[in-house]
Every structure is written in C-alpha cells, then in structure tokens.
C-alpha positions in Angstrom: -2.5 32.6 -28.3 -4.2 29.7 -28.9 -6.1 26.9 -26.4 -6.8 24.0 -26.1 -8.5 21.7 -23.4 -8.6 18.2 -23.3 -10.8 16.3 -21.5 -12.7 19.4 -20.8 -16.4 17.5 -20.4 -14.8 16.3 -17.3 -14.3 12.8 -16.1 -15.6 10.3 -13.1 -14.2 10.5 -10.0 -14.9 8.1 -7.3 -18.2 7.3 -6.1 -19.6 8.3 -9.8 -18.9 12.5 -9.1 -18.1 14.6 -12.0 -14.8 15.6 -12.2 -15.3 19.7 -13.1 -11.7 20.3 -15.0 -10.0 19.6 -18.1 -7.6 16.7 -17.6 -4.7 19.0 -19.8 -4.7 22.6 -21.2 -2.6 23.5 -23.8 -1.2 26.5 -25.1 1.6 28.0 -26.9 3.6 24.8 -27.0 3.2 24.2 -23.2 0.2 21.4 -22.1 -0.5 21.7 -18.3 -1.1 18.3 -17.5 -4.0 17.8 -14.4 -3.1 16.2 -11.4 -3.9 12.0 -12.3 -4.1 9.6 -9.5 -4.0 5.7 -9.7 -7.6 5.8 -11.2 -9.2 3.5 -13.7 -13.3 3.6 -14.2 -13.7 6.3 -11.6 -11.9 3.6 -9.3 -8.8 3.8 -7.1 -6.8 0.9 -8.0 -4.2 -1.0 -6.1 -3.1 -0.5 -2.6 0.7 -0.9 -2.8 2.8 2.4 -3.9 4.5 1.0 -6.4 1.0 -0.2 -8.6 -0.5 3.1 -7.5 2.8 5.2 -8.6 2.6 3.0 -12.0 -1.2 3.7 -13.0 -0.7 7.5 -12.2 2.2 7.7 -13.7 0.4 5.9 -16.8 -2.4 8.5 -16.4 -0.6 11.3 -17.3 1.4 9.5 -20.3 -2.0 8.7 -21.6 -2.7 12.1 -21.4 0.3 13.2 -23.2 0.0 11.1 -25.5 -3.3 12.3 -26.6 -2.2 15.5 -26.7 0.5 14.6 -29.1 3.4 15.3 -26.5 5.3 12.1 -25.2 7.7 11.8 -21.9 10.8 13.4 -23.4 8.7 16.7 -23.5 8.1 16.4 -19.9 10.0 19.8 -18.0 8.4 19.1 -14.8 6.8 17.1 -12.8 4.9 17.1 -9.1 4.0 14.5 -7.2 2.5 14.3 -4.0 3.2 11.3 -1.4 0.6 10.3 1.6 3.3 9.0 3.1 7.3 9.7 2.8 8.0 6.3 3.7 7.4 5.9 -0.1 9.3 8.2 -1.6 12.0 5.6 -2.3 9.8 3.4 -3.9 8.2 6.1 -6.0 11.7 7.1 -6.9 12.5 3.6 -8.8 9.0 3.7 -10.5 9.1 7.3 -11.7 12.5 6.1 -13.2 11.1 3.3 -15.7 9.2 6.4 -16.9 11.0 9.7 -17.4 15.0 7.8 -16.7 15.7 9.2 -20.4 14.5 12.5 -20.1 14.0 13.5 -16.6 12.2 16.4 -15.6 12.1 18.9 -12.6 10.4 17.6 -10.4 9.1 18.8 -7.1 7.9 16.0 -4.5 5.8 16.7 -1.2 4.0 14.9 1.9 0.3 15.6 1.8 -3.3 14.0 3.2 -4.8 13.1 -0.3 -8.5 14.1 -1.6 -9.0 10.3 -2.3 -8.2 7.3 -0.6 -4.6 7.0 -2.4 -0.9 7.0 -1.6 0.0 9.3 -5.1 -0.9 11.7 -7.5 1.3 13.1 -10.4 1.0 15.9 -12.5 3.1 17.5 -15.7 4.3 20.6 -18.0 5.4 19.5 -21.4 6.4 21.7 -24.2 6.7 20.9 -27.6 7.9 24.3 -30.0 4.4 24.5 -32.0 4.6 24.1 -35.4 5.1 27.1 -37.5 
C-alpha cells in the first residue's frame, strides 16, 4: 500500500503556531481529508456562519483538488457546529457544494479549538489507477 501526505510540513494556525498534521493522507484510492476551518493566512475569517461554512467548505475543495480528487469523490463528510442554531444555514451552504454528489455526512454540536462557528472534514475515493 502506498502513502501519501499532503501538506505534511504542516501549516499556520492562529496566532503564528505550527499546525503538526498533514492537511490529507492518501492511500489506496481513499484521501482522508483534515479537519479545515474558515481559515485564510493563519486567520479566522468572517463571523457570520454562512461566510465561515463557505471558506471551510472551500478549504477542503482546495485540498481535494490538490490531491487530484474533486467533490463528486466525496463519500463523507463531518462537520462540527458551535451552535445548532446554524445548522439550517450550514445546510443551504453545504448544498452549493456537494448538491450533485452528496456524501454521508455526520453533523454534531461542539465548543471549537478556535474561535469559529465550523469546521469540515472529508473521505474521498478515487479507484487508483492500474
């Protein structure tokens, strides 16, 4: 079995920390996508759910797509809300995305790590080539 990490020196978090994890492993066919929040330059950006649910959402496409996968490989998805007020809203956003194709997706309440309302992560597959 082959790996592969991408992203794997790490990124910037907030505040300048190093981020210590690959932002997607792949293997097999399968990419594990990292959990992205509405982050651009190390910074949180927007305070509204729907910008925030747009950039993380855009976070992980930008990782597919560097990977070589795109949103119709998407199986499933998490995504975890500060506040379930919000899930509505989320709901119409994740749709412009993944409305095609959508995935499995689980979706829970939880106190975030960073001052944000949303974080998203992914499984893809894509049959290797032979």
């Amino acid at each position: 079995m082959s790996i592969q990490r991408y992203g794997a020196a790490g990124g910037t978090g907030t505040g300048g920390q190093h981020l210590p994890f690959a932002q997607a492993v792949a293997a097999d066919g399968w990419l594990y996508v990292s959990g992205q929040v509405p982050m651009v330059n190390g910074e949180i950006i927007g305070d509204g759910i729907v910008a925030q649910s747009h950039r993380a959402i855009q976070n992980v496409l930008a990782i597919l797509h560097a990977a070589g996968y795109a949103p119709e490989h998407v199986v499933r998805c998490g995504v975890w809300l500060d506040d379930a007020r919000d899930f509505q809203s989320f709901n119409k956003v994740f749709k412009e995305y993944f409305g095609a194709n959508p995935p499995a997706r689980a979706c829970v309440v939880s106190s975030m790590v960073v001052d944000c309302k949303v974080e998203v992560d992914c499984v893809a597959y894509k049959k290797p080539a032979e």
